[in-house]
C-alpha positions in Angstrom: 124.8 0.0 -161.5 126.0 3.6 -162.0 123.3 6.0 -162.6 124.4 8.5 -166.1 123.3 11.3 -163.6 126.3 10.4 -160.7 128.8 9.9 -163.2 131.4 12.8 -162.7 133.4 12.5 -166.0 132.5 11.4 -170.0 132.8 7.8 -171.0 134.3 6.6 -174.5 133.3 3.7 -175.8 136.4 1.9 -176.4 137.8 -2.2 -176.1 141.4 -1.6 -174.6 143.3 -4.8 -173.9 144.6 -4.9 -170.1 145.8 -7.5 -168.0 144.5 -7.7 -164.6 145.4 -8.6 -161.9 143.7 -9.0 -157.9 142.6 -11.6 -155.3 139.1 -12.9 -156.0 136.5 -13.3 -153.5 137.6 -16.9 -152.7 141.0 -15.7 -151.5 142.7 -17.0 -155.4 145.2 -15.1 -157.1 143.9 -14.6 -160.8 145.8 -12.8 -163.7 143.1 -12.3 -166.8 143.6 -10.7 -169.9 140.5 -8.2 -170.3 139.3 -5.6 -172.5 137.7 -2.4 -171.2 133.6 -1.4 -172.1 134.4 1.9 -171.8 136.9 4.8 -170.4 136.6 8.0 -168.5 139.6 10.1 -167.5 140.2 8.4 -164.0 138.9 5.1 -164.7 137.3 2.2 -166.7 134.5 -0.6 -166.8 136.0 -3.9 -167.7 134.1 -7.7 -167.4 136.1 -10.1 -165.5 135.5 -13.8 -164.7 136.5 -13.5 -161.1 134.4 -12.4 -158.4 136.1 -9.0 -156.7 135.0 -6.8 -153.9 134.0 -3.2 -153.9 137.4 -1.4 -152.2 139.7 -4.1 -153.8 142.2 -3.1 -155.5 143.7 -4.4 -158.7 146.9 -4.1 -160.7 146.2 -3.2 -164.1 148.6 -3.6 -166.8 148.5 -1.7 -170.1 151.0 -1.2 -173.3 151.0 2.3 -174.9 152.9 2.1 -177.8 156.6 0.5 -176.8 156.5 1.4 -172.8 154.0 -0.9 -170.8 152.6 0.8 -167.7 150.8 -0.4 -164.4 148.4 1.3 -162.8 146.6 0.4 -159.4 143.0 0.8 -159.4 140.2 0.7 -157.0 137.1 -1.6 -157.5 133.6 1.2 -157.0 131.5 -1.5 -158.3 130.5 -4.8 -159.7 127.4 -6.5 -161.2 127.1 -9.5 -162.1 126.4 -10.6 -165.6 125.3 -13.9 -167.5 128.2 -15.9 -165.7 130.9 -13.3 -165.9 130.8 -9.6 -163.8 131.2 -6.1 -165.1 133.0 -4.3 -162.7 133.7 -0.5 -162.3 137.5 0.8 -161.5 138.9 3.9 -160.5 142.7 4.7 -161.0 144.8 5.8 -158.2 146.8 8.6 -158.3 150.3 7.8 -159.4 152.8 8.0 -156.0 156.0 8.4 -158.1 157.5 11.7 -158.6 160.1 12.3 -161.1 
């Protein structure tokens, strides 16, 4: 787990629905709807029910208002928890220009 002291940026509490989307650790392709813990600037803390890697990455999906979005995120950590696992993403920068 992330200690408060390392963390770079403020969290907010807040239960945002996503859809997900990786490669577990068994090599199977899983889409899960999920809601994040909490949010930072550059990333998130959701609880998935798949097993993923540290360095995966995963296709997040999100709606804001009409326009849905994707965003590809990084995997910085996981933990496991009761039979589900918490698991700490970072957002990559965007590589579209305008």
């Amino acid at each position: 787990m992330i200690s408060l002291q390392r963390r770079r940026e403020p969290r907010k509490i807040e239960h945002i629905p996503l859809i997900a989307q990786g490669i577990d650790q068994r090599s199977t392709f899983f889409v899960e709807l999920v809601f994040t813990e909490n949010t930072s600037f550059s990333g998130a803390c959701i609880e998935l029910s798949n097993e993923v890697s540290i360095g995966q990455k995963l296709k997040i999906f999100f709606r804001v208002g009409q326009l849905e979005n994707l965003a590809i995120a990084s995997v910085r950590w996981v933990e496991k928890k009761d039979r589900r696992w918490r698991v700490g993403i970072k957002f990559e920068p965007s590589c579209e220009t305008s």
